[in-house]
N, C-alpha and C positions, 0 to 999 in steps of 0.2 A: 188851688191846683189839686188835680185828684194823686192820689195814691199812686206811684208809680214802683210797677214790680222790677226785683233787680236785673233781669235778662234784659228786658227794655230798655233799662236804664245803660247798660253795658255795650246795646247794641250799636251806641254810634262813639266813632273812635273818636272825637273831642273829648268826652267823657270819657272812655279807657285812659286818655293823654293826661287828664287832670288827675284823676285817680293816683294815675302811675306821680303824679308830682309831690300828691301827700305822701305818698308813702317814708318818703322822710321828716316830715313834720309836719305841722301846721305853716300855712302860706297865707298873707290879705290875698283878699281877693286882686286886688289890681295887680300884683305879680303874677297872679296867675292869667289873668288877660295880656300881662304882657308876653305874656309863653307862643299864643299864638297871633295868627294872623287876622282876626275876627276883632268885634268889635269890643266893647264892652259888655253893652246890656246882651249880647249872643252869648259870652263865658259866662256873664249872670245868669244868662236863661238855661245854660246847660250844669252850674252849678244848683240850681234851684230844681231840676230833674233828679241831679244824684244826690237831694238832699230828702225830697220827696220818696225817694226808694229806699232812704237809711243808709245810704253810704257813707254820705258825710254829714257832719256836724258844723253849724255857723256859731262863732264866739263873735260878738260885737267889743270891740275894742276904740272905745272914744266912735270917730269918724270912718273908721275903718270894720270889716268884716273879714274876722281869719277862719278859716275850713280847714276840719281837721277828718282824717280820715277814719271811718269806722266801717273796718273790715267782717265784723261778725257776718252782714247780711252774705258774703261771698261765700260765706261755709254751706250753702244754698247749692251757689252752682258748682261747688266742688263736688257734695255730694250727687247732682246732677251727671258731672262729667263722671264718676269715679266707674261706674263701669263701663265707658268707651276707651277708660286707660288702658283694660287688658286685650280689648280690639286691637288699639293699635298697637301695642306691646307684641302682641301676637303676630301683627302683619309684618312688624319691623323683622322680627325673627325670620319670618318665613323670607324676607327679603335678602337679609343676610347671610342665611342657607344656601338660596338660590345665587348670591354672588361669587361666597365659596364656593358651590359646585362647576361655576362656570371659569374659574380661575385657580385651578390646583395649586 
């Protein structure tokens, strides 16, 4: 499987869902399929996308495969998002201006 960049990888929310599960620790894989409503080899195939991008990490354990999350590659899209944060910071403000002015 080729190379898959992290935006890619982030764009489909099964993948945001699995992510968000390591963030507490390493999971086998078959906990993690049983998170959702999909199949097996579908949570294989979408953990094999966020593995392909460096998200996560596969440890083979006996019969079982645990995934562990490795968050470096998201320092990517953070610094991507970092200046839309003062867009919306900005807008929030002006929004909150405009609710004061309209309620003394």
């Amino acid at each position: 499987m080729a190379v898959v960049d992290v935006f890619s990888a982030l764009a489909n929310p099964v993948r945001r869902r699995l992510l968000e599960a390591l963030r507490d620790g390493p999971h086998a894989a078959g906990d993690l399929a049983g998170q959702f409503a999909l199949s097996r080899p579908a949570v294989s195939e979408h953990l094999s996308v966020l593995r392909n991008a460096g998200l996560v990490r596969e440890e083979p354990r006996g019969r079982h495969r645990y995934y562990h999350l490795n968050a470096k590659p998201l320092a990517e899209v953070g610094e991507w998002l970092h200046p839309f944060e003062h867009y919306w910071r900005a807008r929030m403000e002006a929004l909150a201006d405009l609710i004061d002015e309209e309620n003394p």
